[in-house]
C-alpha positions as CSV (number, residue, x, y, z in Angstrom):
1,X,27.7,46.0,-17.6
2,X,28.7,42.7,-16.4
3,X,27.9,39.6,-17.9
4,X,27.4,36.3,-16.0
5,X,28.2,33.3,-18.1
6,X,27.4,30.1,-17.2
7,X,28.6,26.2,-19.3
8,X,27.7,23.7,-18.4
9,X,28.9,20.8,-21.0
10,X,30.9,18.1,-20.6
11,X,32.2,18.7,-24.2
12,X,35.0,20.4,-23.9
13,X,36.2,21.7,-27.4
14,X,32.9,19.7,-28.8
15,X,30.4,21.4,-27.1
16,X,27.5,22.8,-28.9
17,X,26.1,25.2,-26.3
18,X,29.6,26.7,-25.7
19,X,29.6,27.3,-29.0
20,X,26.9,29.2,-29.5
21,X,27.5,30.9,-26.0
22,X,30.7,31.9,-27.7
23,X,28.7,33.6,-30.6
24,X,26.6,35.5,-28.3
25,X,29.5,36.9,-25.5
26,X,31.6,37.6,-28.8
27,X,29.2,40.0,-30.7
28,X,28.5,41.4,-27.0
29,X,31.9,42.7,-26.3
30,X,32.5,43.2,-30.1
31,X,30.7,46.2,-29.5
32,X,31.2,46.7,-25.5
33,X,34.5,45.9,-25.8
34,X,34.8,47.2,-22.1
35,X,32.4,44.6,-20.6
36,X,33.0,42.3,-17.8
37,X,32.3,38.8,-18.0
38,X,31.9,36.4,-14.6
39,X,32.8,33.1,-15.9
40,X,31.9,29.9,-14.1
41,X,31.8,26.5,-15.8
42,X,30.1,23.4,-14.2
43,X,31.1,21.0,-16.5
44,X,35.0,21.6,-15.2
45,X,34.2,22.3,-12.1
46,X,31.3,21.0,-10.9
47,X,30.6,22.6,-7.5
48,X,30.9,20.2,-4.5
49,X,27.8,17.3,-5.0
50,X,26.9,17.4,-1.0
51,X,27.6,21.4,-0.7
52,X,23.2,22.6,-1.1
53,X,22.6,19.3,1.3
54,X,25.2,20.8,3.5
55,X,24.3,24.8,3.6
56,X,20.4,24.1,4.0
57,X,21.5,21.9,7.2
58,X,23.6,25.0,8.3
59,X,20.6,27.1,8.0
60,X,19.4,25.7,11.3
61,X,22.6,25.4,12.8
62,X,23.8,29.0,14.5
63,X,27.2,30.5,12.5
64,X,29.3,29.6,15.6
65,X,28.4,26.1,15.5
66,X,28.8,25.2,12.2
67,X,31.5,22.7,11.5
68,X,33.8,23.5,9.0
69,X,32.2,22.0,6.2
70,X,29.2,23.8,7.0
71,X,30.5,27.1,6.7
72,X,32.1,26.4,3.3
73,X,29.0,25.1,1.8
74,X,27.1,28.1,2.9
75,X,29.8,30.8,1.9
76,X,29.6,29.0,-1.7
77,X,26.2,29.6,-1.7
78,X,26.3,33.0,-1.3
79,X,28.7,33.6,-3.7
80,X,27.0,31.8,-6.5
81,X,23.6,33.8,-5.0
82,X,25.7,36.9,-5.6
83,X,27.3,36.3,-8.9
84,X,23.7,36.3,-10.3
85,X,22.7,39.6,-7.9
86,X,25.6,41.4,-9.1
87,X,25.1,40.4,-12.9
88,X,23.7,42.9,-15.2
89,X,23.0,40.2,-17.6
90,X,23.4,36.6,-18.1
91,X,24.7,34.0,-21.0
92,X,23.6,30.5,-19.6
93,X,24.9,27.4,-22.0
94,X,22.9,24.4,-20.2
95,X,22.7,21.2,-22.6
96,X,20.3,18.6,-22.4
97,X,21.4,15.2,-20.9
98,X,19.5,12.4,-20.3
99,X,16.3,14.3,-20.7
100,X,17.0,16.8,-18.1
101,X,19.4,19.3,-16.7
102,X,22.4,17.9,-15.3
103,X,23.1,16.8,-11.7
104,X,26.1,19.8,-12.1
105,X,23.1,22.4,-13.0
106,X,20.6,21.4,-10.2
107,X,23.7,21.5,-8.1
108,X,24.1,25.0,-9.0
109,X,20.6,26.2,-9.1
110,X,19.6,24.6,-5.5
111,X,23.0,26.2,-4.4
112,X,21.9,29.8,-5.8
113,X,18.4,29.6,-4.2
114,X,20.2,28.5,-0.8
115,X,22.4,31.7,-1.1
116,X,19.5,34.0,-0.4
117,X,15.9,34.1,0.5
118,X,13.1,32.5,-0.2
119,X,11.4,34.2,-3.8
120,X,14.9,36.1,-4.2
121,X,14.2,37.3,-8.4
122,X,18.0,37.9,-8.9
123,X,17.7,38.4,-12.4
124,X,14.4,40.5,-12.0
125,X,14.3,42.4,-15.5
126,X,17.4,41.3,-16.5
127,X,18.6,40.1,-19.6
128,X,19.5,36.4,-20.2
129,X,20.3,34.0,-22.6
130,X,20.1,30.9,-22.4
131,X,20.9,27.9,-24.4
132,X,19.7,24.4,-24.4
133,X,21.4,22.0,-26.6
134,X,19.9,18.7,-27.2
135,X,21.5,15.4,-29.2
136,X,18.5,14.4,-30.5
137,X,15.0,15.4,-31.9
138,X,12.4,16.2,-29.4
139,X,9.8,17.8,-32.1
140,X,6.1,17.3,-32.3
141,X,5.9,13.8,-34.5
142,X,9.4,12.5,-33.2
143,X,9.5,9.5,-30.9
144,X,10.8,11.5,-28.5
145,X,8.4,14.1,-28.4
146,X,8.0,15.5,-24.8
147,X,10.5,13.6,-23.6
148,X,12.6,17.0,-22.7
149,X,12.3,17.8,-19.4
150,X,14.8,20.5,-19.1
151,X,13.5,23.5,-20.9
152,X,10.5,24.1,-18.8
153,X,11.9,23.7,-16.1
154,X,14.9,26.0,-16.7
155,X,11.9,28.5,-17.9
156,X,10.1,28.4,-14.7
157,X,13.4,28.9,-12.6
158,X,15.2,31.5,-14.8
159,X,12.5,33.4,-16.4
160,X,9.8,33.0,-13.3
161,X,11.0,32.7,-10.2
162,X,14.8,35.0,-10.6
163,X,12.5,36.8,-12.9
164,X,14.8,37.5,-16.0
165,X,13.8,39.1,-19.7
166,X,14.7,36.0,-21.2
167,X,15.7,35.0,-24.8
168,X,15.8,31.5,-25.7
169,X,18.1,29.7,-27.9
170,X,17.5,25.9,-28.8
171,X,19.5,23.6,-30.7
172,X,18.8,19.9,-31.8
173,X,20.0,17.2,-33.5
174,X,24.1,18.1,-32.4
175,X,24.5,14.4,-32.2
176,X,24.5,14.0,-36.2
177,X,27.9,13.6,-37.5
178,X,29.0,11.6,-34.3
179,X,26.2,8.9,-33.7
180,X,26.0,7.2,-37.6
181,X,22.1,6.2,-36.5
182,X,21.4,10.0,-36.9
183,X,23.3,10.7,-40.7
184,X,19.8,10.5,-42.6
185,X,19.4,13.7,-40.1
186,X,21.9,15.5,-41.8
187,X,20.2,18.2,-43.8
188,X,17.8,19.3,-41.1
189,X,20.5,19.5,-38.9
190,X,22.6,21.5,-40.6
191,X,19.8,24.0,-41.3
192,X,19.0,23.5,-37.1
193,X,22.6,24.4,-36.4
194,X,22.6,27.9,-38.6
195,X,19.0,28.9,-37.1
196,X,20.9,28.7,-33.4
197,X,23.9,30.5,-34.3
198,X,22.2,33.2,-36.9
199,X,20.0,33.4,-33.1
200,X,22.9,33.8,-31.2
201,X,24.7,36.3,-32.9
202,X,21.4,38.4,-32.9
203,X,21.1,37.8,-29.1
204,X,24.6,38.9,-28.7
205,X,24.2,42.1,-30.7
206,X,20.9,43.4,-28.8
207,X,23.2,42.4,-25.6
208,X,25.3,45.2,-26.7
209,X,22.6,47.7,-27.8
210,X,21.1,47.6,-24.3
């Protein structure tokens, strides 16, 4: 099997959805200690801002003609396109910011759908993990209440159009402990943080039973 993991955070050592990717790829090659995992993180490096701008503009332009830059964009394309092809299953860490997936992430995604055709399901019965990380509350009776606009989104892309078996792990509430607003939110967020990782350490395990 090999694995296809995918951060995103601009954490670092901080990050809560590394950390729980961590969980998962550890219980997997606990017990397939022979796996292969395809790491690419965005948060370190982000791929090129202008490259999906640059390889849909190639897409008109014949392979002979295409300046320089052209060629690049498209050949990264394709290789992000075939690191999800190739992947027999998937760990994707992809926190919330600012209500929404990163600029990093849609970079990625629109560079992945550029890669290969129209409808292409690369993860078509695959499956994935992913992980959505979120600093604050987004609940049903919070202010913020609908206010996420990643999750969906990553569901419809993921899980519909590449067309994985996916397993979702949320976390909220990582911003207690580090915004003092948030310390009366300590008790549900501790109980938040073990539900991810308890999650994550069961996602990891049925990664290796497959």
């Amino acid at each position: 099997m090999t694995v296809l993991r995918i951060d995103a955070s601009i954490q670092g050592a901080r990050s809560a959805s590394s950390a729980l990717a961590d969980l998962v790829t550890a219980e997997l090659t606990a017990g397939r200690p022979d796996e292969v995992v395809v790491r690419r993180h965005l948060g370190e490096t982000p791929v090129p801002a202008d490259a999906w701008a640059t390889a849909v503009g190639a897409g008109w332009t014949p392979a002979e003609q295409r300046t320089p830059e052209q060629a690049a964009a498209v050949a990264l394309a394709v290789e992000i396109a075939d690191e999800l092809r190739d992947a027999d299953a998937a760990v994707l860490a992809l926190p919330l910011y600012n209500w929404g997936v990163s600029q990093h992430v849609k970079a990625w995604i629109d560079l992945a759908i550029a890669g290969g055709t129209p409808g292409d399901a690369y993860l078509a019965g695959k499956p994935v993990v992913l992980i959505v990380t979120r600093g604050g509350g987004y609940g049903p009776g919070t202010p913020k209440h609908g206010w996420d606009h990643s999750i969906d989104y990553l569901r419809r892309i993921v899980g519909e159009v590449w067309g994985a078996d996916l397993t979702v792990i949320e976390r909220e509430l990582t911003l207690v402990g580090v915004n003092p607003a948030m310390d009366a939110l300590a008790e549900p967020a501790e109980l938040m943080k073990k539900e991810a990782e308890a999650a994550a350490t069961a996602a990891g395990r049925a990664l290796a039973a497959r």
